[in-house]
C-alpha positions in Angstrom: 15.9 -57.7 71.0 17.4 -54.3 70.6 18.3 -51.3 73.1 20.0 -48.1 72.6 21.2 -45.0 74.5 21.1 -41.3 73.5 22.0 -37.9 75.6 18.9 -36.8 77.0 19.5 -33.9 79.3 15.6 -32.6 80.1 12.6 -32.8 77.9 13.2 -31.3 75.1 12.7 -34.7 73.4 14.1 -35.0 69.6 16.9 -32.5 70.0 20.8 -33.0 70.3 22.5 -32.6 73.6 23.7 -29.0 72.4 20.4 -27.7 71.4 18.7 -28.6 73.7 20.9 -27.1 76.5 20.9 -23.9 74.4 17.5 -24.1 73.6 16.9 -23.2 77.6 20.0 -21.3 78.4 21.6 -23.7 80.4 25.0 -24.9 80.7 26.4 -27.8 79.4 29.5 -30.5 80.5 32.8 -29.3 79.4 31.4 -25.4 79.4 33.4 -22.6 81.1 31.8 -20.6 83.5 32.7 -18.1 85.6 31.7 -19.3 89.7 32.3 -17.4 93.0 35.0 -18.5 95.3 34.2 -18.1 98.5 37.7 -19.0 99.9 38.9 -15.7 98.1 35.6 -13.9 97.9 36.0 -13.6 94.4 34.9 -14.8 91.1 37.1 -17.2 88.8 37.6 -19.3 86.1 35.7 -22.1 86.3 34.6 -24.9 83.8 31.1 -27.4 84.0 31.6 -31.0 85.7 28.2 -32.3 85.6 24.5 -31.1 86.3 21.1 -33.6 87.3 17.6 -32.5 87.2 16.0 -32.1 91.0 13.3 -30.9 89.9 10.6 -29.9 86.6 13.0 -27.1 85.3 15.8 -26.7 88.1 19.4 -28.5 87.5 21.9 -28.6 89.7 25.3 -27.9 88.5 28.8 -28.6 89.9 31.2 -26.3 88.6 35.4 -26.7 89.2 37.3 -23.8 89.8 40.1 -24.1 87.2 42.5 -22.4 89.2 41.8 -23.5 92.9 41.0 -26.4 95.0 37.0 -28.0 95.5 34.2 -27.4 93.5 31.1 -25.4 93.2 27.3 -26.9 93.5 24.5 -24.6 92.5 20.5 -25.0 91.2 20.5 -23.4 88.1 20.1 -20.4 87.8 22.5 -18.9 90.8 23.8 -15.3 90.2 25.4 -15.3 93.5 27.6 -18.6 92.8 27.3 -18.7 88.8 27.2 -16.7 86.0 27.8 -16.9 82.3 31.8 -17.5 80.8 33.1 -13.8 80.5 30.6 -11.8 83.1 32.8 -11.6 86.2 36.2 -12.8 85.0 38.2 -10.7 82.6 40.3 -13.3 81.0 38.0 -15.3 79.0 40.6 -18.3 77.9 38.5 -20.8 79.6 35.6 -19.9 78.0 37.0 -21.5 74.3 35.7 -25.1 73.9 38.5 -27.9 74.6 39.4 -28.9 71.4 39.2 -32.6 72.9 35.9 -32.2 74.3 33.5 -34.9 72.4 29.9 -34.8 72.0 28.3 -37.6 74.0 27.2 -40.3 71.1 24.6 -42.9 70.5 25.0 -46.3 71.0 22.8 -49.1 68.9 22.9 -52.8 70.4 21.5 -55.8 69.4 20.9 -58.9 70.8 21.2 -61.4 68.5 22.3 -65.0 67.2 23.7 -63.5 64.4 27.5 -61.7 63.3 25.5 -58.4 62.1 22.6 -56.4 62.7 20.1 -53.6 60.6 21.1 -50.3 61.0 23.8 -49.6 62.2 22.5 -51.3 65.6 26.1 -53.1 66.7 26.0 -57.0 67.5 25.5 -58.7 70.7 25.9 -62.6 70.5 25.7 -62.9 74.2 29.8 -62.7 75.0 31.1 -61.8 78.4 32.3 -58.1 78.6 35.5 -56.7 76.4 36.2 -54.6 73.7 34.2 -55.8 70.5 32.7 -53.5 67.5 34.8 -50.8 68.5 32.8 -50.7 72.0 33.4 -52.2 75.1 30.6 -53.8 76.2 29.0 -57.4 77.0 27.5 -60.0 80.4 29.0 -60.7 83.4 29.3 -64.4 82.2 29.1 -66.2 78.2 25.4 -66.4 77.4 26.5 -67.1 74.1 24.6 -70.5 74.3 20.9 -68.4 75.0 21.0 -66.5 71.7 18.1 -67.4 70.0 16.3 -66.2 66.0 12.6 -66.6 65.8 10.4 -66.6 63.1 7.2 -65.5 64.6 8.5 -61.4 63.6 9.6 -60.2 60.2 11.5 -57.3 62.1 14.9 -58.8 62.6 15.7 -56.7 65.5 12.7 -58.4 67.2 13.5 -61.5 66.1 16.4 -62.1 67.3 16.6 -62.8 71.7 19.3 -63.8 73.8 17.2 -65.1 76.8 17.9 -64.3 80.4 18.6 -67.0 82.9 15.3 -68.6 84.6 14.4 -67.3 87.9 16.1 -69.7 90.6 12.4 -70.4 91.7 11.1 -71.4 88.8 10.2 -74.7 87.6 12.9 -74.5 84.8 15.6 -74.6 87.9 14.2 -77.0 89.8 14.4 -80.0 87.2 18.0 -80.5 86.4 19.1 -79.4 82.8 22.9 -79.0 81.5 21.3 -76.7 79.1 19.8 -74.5 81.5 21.7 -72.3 83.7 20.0 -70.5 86.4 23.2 -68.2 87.6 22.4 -64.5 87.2 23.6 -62.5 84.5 23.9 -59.2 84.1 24.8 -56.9 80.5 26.3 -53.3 80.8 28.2 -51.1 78.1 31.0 -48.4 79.0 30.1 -44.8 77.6 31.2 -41.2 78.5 29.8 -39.8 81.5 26.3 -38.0 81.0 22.6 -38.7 81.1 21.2 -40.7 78.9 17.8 -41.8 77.5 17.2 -45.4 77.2 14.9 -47.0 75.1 14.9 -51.0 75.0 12.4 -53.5 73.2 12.0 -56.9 75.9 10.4 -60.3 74.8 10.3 -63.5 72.8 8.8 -63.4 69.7 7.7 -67.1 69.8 6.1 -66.2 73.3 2.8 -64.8 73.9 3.8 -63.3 77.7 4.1 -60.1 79.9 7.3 -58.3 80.6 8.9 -56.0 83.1 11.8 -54.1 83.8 
């Protein structure tokens, strides 16, 4: 089993973050701007908080002000609320990249019985959630015990499973089993604010069945 996370910010599916944003003129997280005040009825230095698609081609932005209190929300593109870094502000400081600004990253787990995975996909032997591989990631409780390696695939992503804990109605948690636990679990991995795109494979190999998510 195997899922992984990259920054997906609109359709522009294959590109980085970065190009992507470029590629359509649009701001990006961490980018000064210059926004309207309307406090002050004037325009000042402001820098890019976050931005979500409402609709096919419209984003909406909120923007700080660097040097007063609230925040700005706008669709992109508003001239009367937001323009490029530099237009309407004559000191352009804020319009130099923080130097501790990161690009978002891509994060490669797999689920597995296993101490290592194929490339570069990070190990997840079903542990509860901590710090491991340099991430911080893991399940609400040790599922340790439902890590499983089949032989049915010869792709050893896919052959490897940790399985999920039976529904509470099904037959498995009706007949009682020490080896079967029918609490909930849940999995979740910390990472930098930002949109991602999430692609995740689902399934036993040994197991002929239909999934959803």
């Amino acid at each position: 089993m195997e899922a992984y996370a990259t920054t997906c910010d609109d359709d522009t599916e294959g590109l980085t973050e970065e190009e992507a944003l470029n590629k359509n003129g649009l701001p990006k997280v961490g980018q000064g701007i210059d926004v309207f005040d309307q406090e002050s009825n004037s325009w000042v230095a402001g820098k890019v908080l976050s931005f979500s698609e409402v609709s096919p081609g419209k984003m909406k932005y909120i923007c700080s002000k660097n040097d007063f209190p609230g925040t700005v929300a706008l669709v992109w593109p508003d001239e009367t609320l937001a323009v490029d870094c530099g237009t309407k502000v004559s000191s352009q400081d804020h319009c130099s990249k923080d130097e501790d600004d990161e690009p978002l990253k891509e994060f490669k787990i797999c689920f597995t019985s296993k101490e290592t995975c194929e490339d570069d996909f990070k190990p997840d032997t079903g542990l509860p959630y901590g710090p491991k591989n340099d991430l911080v990631y893991g399940w609400s409780r040790d599922m340790s015990k439902n890590a499983r390696s089949r032989k049915a695939n010869d792709d050893p992503l896919k052959a490897e499973v940790i399985l999920f804990p039976p529904d509470k109605k099904s037959t498995w948690c009706k007949i009682e089993n020490p080896e079967v636990s029918c609490e909930p679990a849940d999995w979740s991995i910390e990472v930098p604010p930002g949109k991602y795109s999430v692609s995740l494979t689902a399934g036993d190999a040994d197991i002929s069945a239909t999934y959803a998510l």
